[in-house]
Backbone as a ProteinNet text record, in pm:
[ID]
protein_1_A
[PRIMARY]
XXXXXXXXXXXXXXXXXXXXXXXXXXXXXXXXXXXXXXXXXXXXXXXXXXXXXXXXXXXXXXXXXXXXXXXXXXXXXXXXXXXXXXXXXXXXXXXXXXXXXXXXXXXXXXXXXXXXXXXXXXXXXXXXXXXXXXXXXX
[TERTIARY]
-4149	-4061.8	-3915.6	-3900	-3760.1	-3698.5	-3803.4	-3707.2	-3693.3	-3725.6	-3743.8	-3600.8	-3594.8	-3469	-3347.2	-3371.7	-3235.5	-3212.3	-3290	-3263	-3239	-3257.2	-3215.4	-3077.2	-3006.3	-2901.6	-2810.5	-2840.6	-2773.6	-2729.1	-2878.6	-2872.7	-2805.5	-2772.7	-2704	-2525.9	-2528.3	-2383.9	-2348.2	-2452.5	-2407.9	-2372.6	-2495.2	-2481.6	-2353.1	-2282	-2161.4	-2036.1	-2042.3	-1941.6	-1938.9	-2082.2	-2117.4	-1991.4	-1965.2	-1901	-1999.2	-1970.7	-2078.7	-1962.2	-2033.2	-1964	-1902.3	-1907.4	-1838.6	-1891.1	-1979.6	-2011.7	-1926.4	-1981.5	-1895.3	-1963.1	-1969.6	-2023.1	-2037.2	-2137.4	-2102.1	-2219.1	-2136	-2179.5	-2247.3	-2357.2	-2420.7	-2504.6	-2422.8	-2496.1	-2594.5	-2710.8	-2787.2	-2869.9	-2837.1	-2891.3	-3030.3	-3138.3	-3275.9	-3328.2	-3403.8	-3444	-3596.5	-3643.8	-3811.2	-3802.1	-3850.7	-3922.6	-3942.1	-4070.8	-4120.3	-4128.5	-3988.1	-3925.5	-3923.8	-3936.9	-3931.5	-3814.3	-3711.1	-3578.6	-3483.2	-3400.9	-3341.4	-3192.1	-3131.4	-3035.9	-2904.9	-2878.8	-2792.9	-2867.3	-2770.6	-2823.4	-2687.2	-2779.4	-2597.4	-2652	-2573.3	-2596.5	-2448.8	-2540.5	-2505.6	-2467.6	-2304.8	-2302.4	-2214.4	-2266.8	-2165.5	-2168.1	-2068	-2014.1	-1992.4	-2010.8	-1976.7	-2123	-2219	-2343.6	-2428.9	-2350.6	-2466.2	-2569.8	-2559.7	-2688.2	-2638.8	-2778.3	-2744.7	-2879.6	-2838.7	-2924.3	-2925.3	-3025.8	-3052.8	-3062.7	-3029.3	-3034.3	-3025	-3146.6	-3151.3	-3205.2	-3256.1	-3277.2	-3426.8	-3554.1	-3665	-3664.5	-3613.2	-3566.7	-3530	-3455.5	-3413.2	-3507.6	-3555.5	-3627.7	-3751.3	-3822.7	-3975.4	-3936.3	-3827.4	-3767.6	-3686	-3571.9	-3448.9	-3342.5	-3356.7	-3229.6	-3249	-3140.9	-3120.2	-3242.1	-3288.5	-3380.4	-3293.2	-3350.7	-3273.5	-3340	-3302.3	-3307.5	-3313.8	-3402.8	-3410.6	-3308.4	-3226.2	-3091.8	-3098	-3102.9	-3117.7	-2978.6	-2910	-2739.2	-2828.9	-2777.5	-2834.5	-2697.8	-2563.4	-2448.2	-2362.1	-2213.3	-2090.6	-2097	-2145.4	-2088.3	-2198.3	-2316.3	-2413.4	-2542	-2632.9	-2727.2	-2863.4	-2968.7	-3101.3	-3153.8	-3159.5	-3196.9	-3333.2	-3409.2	-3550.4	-3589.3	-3643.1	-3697.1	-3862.8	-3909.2	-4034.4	-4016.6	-4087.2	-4072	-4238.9	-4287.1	-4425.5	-4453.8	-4576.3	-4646.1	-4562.5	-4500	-4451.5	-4549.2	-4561.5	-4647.1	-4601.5	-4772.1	-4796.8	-4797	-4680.1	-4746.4	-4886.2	-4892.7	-5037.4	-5175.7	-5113.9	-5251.4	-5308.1	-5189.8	-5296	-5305.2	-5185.7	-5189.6	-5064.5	-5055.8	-4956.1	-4933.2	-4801.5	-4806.7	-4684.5	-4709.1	-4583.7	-4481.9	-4375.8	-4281.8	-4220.8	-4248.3	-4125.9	-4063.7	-3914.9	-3822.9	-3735.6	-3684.5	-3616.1	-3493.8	-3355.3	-3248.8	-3149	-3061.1	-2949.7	-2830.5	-2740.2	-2651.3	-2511.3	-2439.6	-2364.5	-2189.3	-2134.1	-2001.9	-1909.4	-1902.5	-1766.8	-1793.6	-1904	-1901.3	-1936.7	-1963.6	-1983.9	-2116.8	-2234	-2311	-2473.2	-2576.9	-2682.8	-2745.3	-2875.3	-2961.5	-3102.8	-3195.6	-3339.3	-3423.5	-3554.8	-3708.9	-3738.9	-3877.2	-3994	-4136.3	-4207	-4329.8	-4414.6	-4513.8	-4544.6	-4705	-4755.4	-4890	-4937.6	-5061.4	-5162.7	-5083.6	-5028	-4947.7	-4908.2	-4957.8	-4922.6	-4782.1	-4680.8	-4555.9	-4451.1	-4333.5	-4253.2	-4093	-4057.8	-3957.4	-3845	-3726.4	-3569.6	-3485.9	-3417.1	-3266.5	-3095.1	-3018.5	-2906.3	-2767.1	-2693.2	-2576.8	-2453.7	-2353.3	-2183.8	-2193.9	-2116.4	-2083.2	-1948.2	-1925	-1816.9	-1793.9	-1678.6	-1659.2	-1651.1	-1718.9	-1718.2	-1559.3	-1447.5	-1325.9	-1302.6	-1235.5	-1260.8	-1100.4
2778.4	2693.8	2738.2	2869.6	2915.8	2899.3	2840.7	2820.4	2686.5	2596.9	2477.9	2492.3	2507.7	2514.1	2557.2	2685.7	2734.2	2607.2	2545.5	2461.5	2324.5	2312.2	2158.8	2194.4	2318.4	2323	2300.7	2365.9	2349.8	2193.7	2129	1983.1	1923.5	1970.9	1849.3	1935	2023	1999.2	1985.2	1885.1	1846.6	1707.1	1638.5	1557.8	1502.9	1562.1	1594.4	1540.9	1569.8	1556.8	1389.4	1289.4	1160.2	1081.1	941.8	863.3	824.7	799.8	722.3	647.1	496.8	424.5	402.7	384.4	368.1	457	563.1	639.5	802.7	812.8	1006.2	1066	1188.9	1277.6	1413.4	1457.2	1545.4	1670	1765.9	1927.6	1985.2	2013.8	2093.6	2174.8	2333.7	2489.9	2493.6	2511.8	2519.5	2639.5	2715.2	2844.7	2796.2	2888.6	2854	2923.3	2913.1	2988.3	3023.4	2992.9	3019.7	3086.1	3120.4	3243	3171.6	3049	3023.6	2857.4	2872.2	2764.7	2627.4	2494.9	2397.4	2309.1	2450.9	2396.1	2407.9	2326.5	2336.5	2446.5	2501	2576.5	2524	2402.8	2316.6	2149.4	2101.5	1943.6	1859.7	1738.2	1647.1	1541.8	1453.4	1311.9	1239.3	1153.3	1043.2	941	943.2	893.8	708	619.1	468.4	417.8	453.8	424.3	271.3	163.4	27.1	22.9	47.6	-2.7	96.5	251.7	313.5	354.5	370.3	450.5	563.8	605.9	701.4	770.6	843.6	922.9	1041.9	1109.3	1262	1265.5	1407.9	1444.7	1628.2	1668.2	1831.7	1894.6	1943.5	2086.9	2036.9	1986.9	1948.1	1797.4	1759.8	1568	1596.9	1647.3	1638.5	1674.3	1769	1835.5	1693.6	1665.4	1577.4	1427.5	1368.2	1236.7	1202.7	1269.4	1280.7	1185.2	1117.5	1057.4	1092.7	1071.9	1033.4	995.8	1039.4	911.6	842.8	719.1	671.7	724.9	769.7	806.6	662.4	670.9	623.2	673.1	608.2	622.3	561	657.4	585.7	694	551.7	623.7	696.5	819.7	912	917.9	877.2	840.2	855.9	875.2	777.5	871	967.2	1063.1	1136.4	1134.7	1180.1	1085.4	1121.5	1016.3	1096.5	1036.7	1066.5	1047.3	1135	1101.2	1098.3	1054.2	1083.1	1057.4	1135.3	1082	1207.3	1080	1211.5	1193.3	1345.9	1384.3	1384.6	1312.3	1292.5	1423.8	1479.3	1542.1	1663.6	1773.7	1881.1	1977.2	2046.3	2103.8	2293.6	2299.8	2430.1	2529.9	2633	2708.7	2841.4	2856.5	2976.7	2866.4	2798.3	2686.3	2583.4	2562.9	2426.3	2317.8	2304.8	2155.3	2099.8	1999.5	1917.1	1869.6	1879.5	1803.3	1741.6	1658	1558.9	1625.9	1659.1	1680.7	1586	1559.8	1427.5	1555.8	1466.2	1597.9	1486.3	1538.1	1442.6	1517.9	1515.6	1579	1502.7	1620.3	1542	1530.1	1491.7	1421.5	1428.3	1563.3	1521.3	1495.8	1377.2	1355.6	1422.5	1508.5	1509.3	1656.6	1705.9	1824.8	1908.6	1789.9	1789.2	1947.7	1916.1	1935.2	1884.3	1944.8	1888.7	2012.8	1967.8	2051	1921.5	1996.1	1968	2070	1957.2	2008.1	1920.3	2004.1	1968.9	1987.1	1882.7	1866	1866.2	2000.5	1983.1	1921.3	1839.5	1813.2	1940.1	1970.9	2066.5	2208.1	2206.8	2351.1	2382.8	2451.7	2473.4	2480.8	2572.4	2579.6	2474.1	2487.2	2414.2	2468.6	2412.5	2472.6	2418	2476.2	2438.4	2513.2	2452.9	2492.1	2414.7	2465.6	2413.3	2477.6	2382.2	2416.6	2351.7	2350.6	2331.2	2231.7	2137.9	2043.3	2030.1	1984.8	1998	1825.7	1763	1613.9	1680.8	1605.9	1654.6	1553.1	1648	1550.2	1540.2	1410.2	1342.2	1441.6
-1565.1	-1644	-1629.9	-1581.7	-1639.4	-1476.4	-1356.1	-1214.8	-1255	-1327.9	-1305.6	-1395.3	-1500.6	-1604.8	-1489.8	-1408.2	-1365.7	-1248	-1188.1	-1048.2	-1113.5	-1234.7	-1305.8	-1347.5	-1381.9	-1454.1	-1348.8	-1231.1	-1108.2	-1067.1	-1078.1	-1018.4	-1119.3	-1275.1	-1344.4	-1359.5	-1291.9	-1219.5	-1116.2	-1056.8	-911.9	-988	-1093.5	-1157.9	-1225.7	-1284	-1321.8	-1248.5	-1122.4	-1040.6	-1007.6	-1017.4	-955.9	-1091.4	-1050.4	-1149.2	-1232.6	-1365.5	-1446.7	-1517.1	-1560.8	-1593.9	-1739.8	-1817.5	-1954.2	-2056.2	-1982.2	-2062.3	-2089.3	-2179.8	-2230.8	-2211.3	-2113.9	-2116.9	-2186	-2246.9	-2319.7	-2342.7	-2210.7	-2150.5	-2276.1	-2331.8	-2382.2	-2375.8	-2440.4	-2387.4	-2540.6	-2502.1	-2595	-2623.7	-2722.9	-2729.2	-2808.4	-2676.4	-2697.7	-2848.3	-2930.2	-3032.6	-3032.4	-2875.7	-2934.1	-2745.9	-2653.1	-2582.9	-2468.5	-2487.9	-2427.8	-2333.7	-2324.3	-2253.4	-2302.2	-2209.2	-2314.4	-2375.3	-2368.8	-2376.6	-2330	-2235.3	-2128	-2229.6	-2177.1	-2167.3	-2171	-2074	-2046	-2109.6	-2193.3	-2145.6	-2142.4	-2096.5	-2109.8	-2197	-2256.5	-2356.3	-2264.8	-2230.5	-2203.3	-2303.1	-2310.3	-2438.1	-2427	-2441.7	-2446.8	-2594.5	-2619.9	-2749.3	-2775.3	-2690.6	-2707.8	-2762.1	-2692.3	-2740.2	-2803.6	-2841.1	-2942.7	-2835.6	-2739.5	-2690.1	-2577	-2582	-2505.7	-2390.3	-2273.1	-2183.9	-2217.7	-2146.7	-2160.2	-2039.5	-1984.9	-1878.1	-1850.3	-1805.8	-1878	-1750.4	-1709	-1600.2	-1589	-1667.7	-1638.6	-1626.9	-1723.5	-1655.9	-1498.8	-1422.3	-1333.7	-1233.2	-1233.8	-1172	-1156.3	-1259.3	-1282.7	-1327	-1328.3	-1326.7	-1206.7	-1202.7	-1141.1	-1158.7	-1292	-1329.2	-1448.3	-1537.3	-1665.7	-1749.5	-1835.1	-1932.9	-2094.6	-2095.1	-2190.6	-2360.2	-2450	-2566.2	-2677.4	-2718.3	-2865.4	-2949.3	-3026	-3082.6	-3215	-3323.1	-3485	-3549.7	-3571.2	-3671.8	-3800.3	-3790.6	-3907.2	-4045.1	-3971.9	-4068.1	-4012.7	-4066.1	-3978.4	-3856.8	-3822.8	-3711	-3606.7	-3723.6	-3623.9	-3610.6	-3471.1	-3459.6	-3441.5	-3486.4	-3429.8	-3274.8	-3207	-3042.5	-3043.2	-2971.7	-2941.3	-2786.5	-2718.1	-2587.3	-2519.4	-2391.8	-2363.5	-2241.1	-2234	-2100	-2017.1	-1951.2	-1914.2	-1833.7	-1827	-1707.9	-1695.5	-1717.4	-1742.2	-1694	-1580.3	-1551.8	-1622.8	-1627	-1709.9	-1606.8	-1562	-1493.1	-1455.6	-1588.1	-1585.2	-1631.3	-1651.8	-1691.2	-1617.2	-1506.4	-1395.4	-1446.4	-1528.7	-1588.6	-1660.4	-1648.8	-1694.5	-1845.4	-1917.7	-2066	-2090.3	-2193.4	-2238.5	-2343.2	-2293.4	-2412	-2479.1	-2605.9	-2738.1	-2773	-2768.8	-2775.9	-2911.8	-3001	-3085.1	-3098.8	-3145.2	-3145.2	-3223.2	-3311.4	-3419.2	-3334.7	-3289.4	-3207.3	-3320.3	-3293.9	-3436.8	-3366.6	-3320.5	-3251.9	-3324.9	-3440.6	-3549	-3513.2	-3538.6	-3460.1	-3324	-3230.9	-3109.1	-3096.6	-3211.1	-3165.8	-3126.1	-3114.2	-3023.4	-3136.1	-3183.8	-3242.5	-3196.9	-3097.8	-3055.3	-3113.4	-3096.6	-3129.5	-3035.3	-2980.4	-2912.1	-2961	-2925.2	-2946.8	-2834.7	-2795.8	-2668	-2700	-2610.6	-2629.2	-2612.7	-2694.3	-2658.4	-2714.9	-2716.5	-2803.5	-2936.9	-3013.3	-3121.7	-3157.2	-3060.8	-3106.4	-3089.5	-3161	-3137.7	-3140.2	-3007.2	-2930.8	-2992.3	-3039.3	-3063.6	-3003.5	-3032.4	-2997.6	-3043.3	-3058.9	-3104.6	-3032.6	-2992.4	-2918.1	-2965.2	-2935.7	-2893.7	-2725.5	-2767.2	-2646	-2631.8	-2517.2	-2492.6	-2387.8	-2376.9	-2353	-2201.8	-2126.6	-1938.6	-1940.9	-1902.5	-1855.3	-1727.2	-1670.5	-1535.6	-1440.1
[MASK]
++++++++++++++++++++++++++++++++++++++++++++++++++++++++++++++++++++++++++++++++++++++++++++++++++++++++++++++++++++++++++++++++++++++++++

């Protein structure tokens, strides 16, 4: 999990550099709080403020998607939002098998931060993390 995290963080600053269109980007270092991976280190939010929504795009998205995925987006109040998105088929490395991460996350623009949870199928624990973002400028 933790080559897949370091070779996605890589690919979403190659990501970084491509044009995207009316959206804000917004660089988030996310300090992990649980051990055992799960939660990318780096993520980005894809953010278009005309229409309220937004992408995710993280070090295992990249790696097992390779674009963006779009987020479920519920206004939590004037500044911050509810994110939600999953990540299919996540392979287990000591286990020989694959699982789905629902990852849900508070989205807060006033304080430009990112606080996630994960829900892994088949696992008891549940992975967070919370970071500081920063606006990717052109």
């Amino acid at each position: 999990m933790k080559r897949i995290a370091l070779a996605g963080c890589i690919a979403a600053a190659n990501f970084l550099g491509q044009p995207v269109s009316a959206e804000t980007v917004y660089d988030c270092d996310i300090k992990v709080f649980t051990n055992n991976g799960w939660i990318a280190p780096r993520v980005l939010v894809l953010w278009d403020d005309s229409s309220k929504t937004a992408k995710i795009y993280d070090g295992y998205i990249d790696q097992l998607v390779g674009e963006p995925l779009a987020a479920k987006v519920v206004q939590r109040n004037e500044m911050a939002y509810d994110l939600s998105w999953r990540v299919n088929d996540i392979p287990v490395s000591n286990a020989r098998t694959k699982v789905d991460g629902l990852y849900s996350a508070v989205f807060n623009m006033q304080k430009n931060t990112l606080s996630i949870r994960g829900v892994i199928t088949g696992f008891a624990n549940a992975p967070r993390g919370r970071g500081k973002c920063k606006v990717k400028q052109d």
